[in-house]
C-alpha positions in Angstrom: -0.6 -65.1 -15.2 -2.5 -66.3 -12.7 -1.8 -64.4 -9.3 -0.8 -66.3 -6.0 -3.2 -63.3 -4.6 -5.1 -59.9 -5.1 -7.7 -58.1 -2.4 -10.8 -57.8 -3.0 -11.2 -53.9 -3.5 -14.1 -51.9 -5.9 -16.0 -48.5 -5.9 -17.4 -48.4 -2.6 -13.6 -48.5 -1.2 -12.6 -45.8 -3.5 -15.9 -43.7 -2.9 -15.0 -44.2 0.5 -11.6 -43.0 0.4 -12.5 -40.0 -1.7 -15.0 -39.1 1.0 -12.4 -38.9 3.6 -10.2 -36.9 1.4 -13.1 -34.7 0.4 -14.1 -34.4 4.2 -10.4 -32.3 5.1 -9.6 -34.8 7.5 -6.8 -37.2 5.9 -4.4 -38.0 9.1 -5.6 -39.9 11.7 -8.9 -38.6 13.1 -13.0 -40.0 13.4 -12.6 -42.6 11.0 -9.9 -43.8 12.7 -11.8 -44.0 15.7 -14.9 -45.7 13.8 -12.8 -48.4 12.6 -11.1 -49.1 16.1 -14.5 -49.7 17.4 -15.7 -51.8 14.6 -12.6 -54.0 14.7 -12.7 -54.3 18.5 -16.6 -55.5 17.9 -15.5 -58.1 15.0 -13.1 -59.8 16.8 -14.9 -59.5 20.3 -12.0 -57.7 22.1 -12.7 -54.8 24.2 -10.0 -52.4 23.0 -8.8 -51.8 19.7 -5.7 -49.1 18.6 -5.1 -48.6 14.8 -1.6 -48.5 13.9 1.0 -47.9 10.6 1.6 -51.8 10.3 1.0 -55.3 12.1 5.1 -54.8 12.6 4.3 -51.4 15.1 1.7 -52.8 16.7 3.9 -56.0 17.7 6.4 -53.3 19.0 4.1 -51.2 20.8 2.9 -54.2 22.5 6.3 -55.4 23.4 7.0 -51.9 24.9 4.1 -52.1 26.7 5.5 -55.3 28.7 8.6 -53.2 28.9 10.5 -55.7 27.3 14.1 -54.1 27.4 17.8 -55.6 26.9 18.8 -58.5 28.3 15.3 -59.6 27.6 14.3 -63.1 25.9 11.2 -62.9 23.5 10.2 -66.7 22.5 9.6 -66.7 19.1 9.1 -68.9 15.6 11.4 -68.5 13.5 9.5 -69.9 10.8 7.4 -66.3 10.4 7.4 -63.4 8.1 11.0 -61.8 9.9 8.6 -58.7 11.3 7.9 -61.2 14.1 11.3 -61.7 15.2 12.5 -58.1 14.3 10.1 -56.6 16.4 11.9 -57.9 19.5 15.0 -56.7 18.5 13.3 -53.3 17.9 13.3 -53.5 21.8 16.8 -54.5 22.5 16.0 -58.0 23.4 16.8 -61.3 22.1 14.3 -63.1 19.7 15.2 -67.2 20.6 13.5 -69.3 17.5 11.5 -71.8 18.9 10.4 -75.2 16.4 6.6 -75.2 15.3 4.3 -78.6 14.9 4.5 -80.3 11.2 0.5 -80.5 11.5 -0.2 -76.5 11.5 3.4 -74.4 11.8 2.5 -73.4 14.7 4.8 -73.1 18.1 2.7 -75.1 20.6 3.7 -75.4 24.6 5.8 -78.7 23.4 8.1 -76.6 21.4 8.4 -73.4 23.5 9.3 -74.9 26.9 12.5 -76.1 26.0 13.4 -72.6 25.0 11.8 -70.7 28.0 14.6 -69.7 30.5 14.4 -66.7 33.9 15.5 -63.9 30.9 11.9 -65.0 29.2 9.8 -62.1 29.2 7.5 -63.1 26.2 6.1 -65.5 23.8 5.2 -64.3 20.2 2.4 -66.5 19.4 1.8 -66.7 15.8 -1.3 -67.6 13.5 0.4 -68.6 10.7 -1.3 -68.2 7.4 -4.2 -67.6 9.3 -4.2 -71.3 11.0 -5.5 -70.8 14.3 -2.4 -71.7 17.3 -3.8 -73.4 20.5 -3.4 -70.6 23.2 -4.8 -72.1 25.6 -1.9 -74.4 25.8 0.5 -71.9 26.0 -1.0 -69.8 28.1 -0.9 -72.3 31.1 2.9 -73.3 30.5 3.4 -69.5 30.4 1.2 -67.9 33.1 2.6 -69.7 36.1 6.4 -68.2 35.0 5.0 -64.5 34.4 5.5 -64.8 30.9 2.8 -63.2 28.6 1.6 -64.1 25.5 1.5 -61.8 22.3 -0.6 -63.2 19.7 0.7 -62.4 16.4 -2.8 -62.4 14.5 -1.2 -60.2 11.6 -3.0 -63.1 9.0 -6.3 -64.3 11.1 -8.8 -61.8 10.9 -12.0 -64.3 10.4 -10.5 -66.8 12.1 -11.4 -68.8 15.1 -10.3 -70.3 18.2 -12.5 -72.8 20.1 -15.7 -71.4 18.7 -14.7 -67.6 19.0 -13.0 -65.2 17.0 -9.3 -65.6 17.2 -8.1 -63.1 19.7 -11.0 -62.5 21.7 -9.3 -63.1 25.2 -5.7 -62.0 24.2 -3.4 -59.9 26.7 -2.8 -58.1 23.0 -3.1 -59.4 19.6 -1.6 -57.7 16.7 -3.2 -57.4 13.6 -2.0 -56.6 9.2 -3.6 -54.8 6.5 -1.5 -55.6 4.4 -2.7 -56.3 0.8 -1.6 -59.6 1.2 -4.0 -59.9 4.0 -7.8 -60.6 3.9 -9.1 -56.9 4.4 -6.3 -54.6 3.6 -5.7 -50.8 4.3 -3.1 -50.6 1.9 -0.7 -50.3 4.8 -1.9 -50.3 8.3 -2.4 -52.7 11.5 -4.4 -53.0 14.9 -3.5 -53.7 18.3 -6.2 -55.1 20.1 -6.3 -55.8 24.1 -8.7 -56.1 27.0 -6.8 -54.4 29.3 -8.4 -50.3 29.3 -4.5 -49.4 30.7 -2.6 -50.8 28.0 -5.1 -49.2 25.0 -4.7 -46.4 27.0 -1.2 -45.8 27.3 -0.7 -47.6 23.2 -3.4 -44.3 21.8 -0.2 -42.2 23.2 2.8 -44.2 22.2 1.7 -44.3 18.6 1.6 -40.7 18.7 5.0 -39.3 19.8 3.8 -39.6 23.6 1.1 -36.8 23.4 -1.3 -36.8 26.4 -4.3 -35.1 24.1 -4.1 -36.2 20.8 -4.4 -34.3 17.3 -7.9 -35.4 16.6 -9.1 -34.2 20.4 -7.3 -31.0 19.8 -9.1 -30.1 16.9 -12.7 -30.4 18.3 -11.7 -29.4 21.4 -13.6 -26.1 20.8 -11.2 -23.7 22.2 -7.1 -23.3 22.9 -6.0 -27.1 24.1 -1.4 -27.2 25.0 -1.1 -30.8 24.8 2.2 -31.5 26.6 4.6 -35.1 25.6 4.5 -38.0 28.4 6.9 -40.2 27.4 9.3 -41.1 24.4 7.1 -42.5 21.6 6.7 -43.4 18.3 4.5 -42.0 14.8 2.8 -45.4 14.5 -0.7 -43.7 13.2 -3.1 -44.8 10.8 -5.1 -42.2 8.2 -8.1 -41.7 8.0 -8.0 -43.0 4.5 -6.8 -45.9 5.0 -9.4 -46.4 8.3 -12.2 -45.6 5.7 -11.3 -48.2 3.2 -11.1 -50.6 6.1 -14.0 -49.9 7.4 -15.7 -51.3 3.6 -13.1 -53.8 3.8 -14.2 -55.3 7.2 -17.9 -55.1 6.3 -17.2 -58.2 3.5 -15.0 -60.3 5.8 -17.2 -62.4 6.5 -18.0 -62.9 2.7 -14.4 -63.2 1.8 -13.9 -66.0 4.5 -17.2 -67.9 3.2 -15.8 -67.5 -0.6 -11.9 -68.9 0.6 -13.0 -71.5 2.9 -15.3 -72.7 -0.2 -11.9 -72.7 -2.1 -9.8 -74.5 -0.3 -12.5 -77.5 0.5 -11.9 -77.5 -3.7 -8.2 -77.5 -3.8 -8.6 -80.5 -0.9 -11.1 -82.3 -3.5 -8.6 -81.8 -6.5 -5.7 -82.5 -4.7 -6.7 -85.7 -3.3 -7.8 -86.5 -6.3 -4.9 -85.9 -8.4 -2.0 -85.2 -6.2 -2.5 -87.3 -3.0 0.9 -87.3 -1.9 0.8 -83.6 -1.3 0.1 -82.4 2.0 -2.0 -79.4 2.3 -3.3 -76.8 4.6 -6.2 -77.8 6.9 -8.7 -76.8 10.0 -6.6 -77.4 13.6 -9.1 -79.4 15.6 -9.4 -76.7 17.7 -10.4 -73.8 15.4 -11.0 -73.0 12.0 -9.0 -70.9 9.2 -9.9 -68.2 6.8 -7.4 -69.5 4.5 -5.1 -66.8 4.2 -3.1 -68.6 2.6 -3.2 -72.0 0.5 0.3 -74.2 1.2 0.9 -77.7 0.6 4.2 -79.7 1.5 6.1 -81.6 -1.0 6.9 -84.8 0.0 10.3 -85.4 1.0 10.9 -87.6 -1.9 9.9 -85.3 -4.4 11.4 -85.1 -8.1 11.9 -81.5 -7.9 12.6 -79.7 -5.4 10.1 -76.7 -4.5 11.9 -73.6 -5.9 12.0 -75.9 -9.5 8.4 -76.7 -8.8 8.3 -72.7 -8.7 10.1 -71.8 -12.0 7.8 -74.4 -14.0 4.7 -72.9 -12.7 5.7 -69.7 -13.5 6.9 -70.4 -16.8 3.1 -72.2 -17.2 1.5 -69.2 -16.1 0.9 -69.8 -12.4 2.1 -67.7 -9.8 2.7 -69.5 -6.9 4.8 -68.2 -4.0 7.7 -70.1 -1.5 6.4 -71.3 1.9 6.5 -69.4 5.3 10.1 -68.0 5.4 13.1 -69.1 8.8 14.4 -66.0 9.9 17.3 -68.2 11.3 18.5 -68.6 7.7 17.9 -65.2 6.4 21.3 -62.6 6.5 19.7 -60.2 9.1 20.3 -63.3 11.0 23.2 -64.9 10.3 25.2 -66.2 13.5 22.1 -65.5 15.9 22.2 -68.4 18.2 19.3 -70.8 17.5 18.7 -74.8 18.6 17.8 -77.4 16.8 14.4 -76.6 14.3 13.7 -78.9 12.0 10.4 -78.8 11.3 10.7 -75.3 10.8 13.2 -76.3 8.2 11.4 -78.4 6.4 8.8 -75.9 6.3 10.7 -73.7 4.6 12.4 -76.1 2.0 9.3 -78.2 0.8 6.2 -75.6 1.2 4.6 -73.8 -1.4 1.3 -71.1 -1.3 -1.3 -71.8 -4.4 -3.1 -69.2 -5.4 -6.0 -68.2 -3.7 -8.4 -65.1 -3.7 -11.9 -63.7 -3.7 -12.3 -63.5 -7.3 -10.3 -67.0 -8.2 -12.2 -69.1 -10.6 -13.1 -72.9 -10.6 -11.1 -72.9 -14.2 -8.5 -71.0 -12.7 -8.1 -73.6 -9.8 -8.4 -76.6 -12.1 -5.4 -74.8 -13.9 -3.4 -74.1 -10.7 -4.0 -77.9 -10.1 -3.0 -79.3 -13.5 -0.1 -77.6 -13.9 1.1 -78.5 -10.3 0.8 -82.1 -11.5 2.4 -81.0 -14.7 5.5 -79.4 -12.9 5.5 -81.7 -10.2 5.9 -85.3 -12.5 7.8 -83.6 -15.7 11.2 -84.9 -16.1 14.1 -83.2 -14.8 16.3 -81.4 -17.2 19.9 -82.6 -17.5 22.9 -81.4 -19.5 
């Protein structure tokens, strides 16, 4: 079978995690610290603060705006249902804004019709690593006191305008997922220019404690730490901060190896399946190809979760589209307008394989047995 994805992990991760655990210091401690500071540098932000998930470090930022109930946090629905959970995490309202057919994306055409005086936020994501245009948003939001929370959980080695994607954010929140490009195993970032909010995010990820565990062990002598605020355990090991650290030294490799890729799938396809629609560059950024969907057309034979089964059963692993939250059960009978791209997103995508070690005969077979799946008659009884 070939996978829909795998990280690119070897030796130097696992030496590097074995010298953290050889070292006595597992929980969150220097190499925590090491790999805040690298991140922060990566993605040219000032502040970094490693988390437990992408999913924490969305809530920590939302607590930092102090969203509360009776709150409204603009959202996509079409997003892994973190994004919209997070907000309700908070006691607020998550309203599902539409995205644009070209990237998935919420733009400022989609979210203004949403934005009301209870709009405390927008949720800004980069979906599948496809870069939004903040900019945009930003001046339909600014003027109404509304801030922007990019949701950069799949973009690390993406841009924006010719810098890394994040750079300027109020706060950006980041995945290490293993679905991601660098993973952690588990784990996340919350990066921010704004020295207060990095401040005050160090203490909420640890239960509110105004010296933290690391500082109290190398303080040198007897150091009462004492508990601010109600908080959260939001940390991230030492571990997993080593393995990152590897892991974020070949990001820029892994980015040059996907974008090289995906120009290939864009040569097959168009060769062989022109009616397919897939993934490309925004003109205002680039991606690192997180993931590789394309859109059925809306006259398709079968219909995608067919197209699925068949390239299982040929020994592809391919994956749905970017889920709705609307039409999941954790949402059922959540008010929502109108989102029909979003919809269509949902129904007709589909992610292709795509990783560091994928081979050109491996992509030549993803692509034949799309066709394969794609034009074979329809079974009927």
């Amino acid at each position: 079978m070939i996978p829909v994805m795998k990280p690119w992990l070897g030796a130097e991760e696992a030496e590097a995690a074995s010298a953290a655990v050889l070292s006595g210091w597992v929980a969150q401690g220097p190499k925590v610290a090491a790999f805040e500071d690298a991140f922060a540098r990566r993605v040219a932000a000032l502040h970094a603060v490693a988390v437990s998930s992408c999913t924490t470090a969305l809530h920590v930022a939302l607590h930092l705006l102090d969203v509360r109930p009776g709150d409204e946090v603009v959202v996509p629905s079409l997003s892994f249902i973190a994004t919209a959970n997070a907000v309700r995490y908070c006691g607020a309202t998550p309203v599902f804004a539409d995205v644009e057919p070209e990237t998935g994306n919420l733009s400022a055409a989609t979210v203004e019709p949403v934005l009301t005086e209870r709009t405390r936020a927008v949720i800004l994501v980069h979906q599948a690593g496809v870069p939004a245009d903040v900019d945009a948003l930003r001046a339909l939001c600014g003027p109404r006191g509304v801030t922007v929370v990019e949701d950069a959980a799949c973009a690390a080695g993406s841009t924006y305008r010719g810098v890394p994607v994040g750079a300027d954010a109020e706060m950006a929140a980041w995945s290490f997922h293993p679905r991601k490009l660098i993973t952690t195993g588990e784990g996340g970032m919350l990066t921010t220019n704004r020295p207060e909010w990095a401040t005050r995010a160090k203490r909420l990820r640890e239960h509110g404690m105004s010296v933290s565990a690391a500082e109290r062990h190398s303080g040198g002598g007897a150091v009462v730490e004492s508990y601010l605020e109600t908080a959260f355990n939001y940390r991230m090991t030492d571990i997993q901060a080593a393995v990152g650290l590897v892991q974020l030294s070949k990001l820029d490799a892994i980015v040059r190896r996907r974008r090289e890729l995906a120009a290939r799938y864009h040569e097959l396809l168009a060769e062989r399946l022109g009616d397919l629609r897939p993934v490309r560059d925004p003109a205002h950024g680039t991606t690192n190809y997180q993931s590789f969907w394309v859109m059925l057309p809306e006259d398709a034979e079968v219909d995608r979760n067919e197209v699925l089964a068949r390239l299982a059963a040929r020994g592809v692993s391919a994956r749905r589209g970017i889920m709705a939250a609307h039409l999941e059960p954790a949402y059922a009978g959540h008010p929502h307008g109108d989102l029909p791209v979003t919809e269509a997103f949902t129904r007709r995508s589909l992610i292709l394989p795509l990783y560091h070690d994928l081979t050109t005969a491996e992509q030549d077979t993803v692509v034949e047995e799309l066709e394969a799946a794609l034009h074979a008659p329809v079974a009927t009884r």
